[in-house]
VEXLO-457764 format. One record per residue: residue in three letters; x, y, z of N, C-alpha, C in turn. Coordinates in steps of 0.2 Angstrom, whole numbers, plus 5000, padded with zeros to 4 digits. Layout:
VEXLO-457764
Ala/X/Y/Z/X/Y/Z/X/Y/Z
...
end
This chain:
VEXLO-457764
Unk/5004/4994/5000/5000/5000/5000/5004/5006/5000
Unk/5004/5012/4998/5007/5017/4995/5002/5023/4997
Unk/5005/5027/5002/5001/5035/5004/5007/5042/5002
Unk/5003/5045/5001/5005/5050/5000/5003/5057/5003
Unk/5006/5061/5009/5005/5064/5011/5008/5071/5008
Unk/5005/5077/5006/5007/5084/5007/5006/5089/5012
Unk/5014/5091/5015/5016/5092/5020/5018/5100/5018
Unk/5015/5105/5019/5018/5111/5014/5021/5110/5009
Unk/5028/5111/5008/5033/5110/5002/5036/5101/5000
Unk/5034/5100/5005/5035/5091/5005/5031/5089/5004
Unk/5034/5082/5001/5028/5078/4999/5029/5068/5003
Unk/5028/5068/5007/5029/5061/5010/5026/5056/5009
Unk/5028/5050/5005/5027/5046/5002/5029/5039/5009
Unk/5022/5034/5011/5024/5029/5014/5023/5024/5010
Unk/5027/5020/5010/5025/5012/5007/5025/5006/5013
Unk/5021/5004/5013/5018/4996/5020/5015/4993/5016
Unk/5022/4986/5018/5019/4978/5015/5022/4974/5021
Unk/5019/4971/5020/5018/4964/5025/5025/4961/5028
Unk/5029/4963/5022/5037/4957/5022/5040/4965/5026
Unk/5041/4970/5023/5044/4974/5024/5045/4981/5030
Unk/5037/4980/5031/5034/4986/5035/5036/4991/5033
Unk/5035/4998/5034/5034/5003/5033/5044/5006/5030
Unk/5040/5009/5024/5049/5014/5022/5045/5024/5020
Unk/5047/5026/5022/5045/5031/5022/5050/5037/5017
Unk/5049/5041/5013/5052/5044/5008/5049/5049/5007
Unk/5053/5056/5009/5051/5062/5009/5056/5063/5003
Unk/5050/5069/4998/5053/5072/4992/5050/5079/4993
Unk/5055/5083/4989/5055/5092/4989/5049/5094/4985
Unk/5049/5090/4979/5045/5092/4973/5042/5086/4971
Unk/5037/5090/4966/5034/5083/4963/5038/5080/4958
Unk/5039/5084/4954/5046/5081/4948/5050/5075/4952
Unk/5053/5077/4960/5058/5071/4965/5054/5067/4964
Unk/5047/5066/4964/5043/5060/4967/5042/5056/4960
Unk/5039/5062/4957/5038/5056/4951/5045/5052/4945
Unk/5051/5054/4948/5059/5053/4945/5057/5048/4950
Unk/5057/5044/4956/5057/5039/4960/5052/5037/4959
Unk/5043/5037/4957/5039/5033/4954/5041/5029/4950
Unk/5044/5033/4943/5044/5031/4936/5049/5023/4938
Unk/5056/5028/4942/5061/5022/4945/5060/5014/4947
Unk/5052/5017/4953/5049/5011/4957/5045/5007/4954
Unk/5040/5009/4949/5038/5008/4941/5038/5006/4936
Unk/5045/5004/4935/5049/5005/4929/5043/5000/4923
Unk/5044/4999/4918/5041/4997/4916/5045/4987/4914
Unk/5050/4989/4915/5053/4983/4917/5055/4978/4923
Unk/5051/4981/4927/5052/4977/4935/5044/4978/4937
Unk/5039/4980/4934/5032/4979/4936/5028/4972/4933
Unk/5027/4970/4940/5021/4964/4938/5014/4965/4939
Unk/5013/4967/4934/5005/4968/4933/5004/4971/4927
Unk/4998/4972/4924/4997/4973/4916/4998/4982/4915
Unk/5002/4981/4909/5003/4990/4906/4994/4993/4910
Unk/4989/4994/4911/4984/4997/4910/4984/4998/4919
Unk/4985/4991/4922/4988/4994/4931/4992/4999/4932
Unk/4998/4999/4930/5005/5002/4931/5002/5009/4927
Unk/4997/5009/4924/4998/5015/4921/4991/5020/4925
Unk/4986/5015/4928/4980/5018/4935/4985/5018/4939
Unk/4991/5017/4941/4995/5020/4948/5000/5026/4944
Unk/5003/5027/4940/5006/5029/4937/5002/5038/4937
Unk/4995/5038/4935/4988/5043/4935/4988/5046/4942
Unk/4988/5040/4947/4987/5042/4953/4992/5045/4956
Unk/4999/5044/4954/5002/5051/4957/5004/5056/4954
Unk/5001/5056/4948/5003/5062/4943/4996/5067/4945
Unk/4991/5066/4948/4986/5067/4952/4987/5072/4959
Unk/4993/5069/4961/4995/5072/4968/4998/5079/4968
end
């Protein structure tokens, strides 16, 4: 699961899963966040179909 929180000029991104528990990752800008989405996203490390990755992809270009 993936939140993202806006903090004035910050943007705080949590990720929580079961194996790892929570990593937390604060970015300056949106451009930060979405250069780490595109990264955590990649199109060659995503298991799920191009049409998911692209409704998550939406949802933080949203933020």
């Amino acid at each position: 699961m993936l939140t993202v929180e806006v903090n004035g000029k910050q943007l705080i991104l949590r990720e929580i899963s079961d194996q790892w528990g929570e990593d937390c990752h604060t970015f300056l800008s949106r451009p930060e966040m979405m250069h780490w989405v595109n990264e955590r996203f990649s199109k060659e490390r995503f298991e799920g179909t191009d049409e998911e990755r692209e409704s998550i992809m939406e949802a933080f270009r949203q933020v």
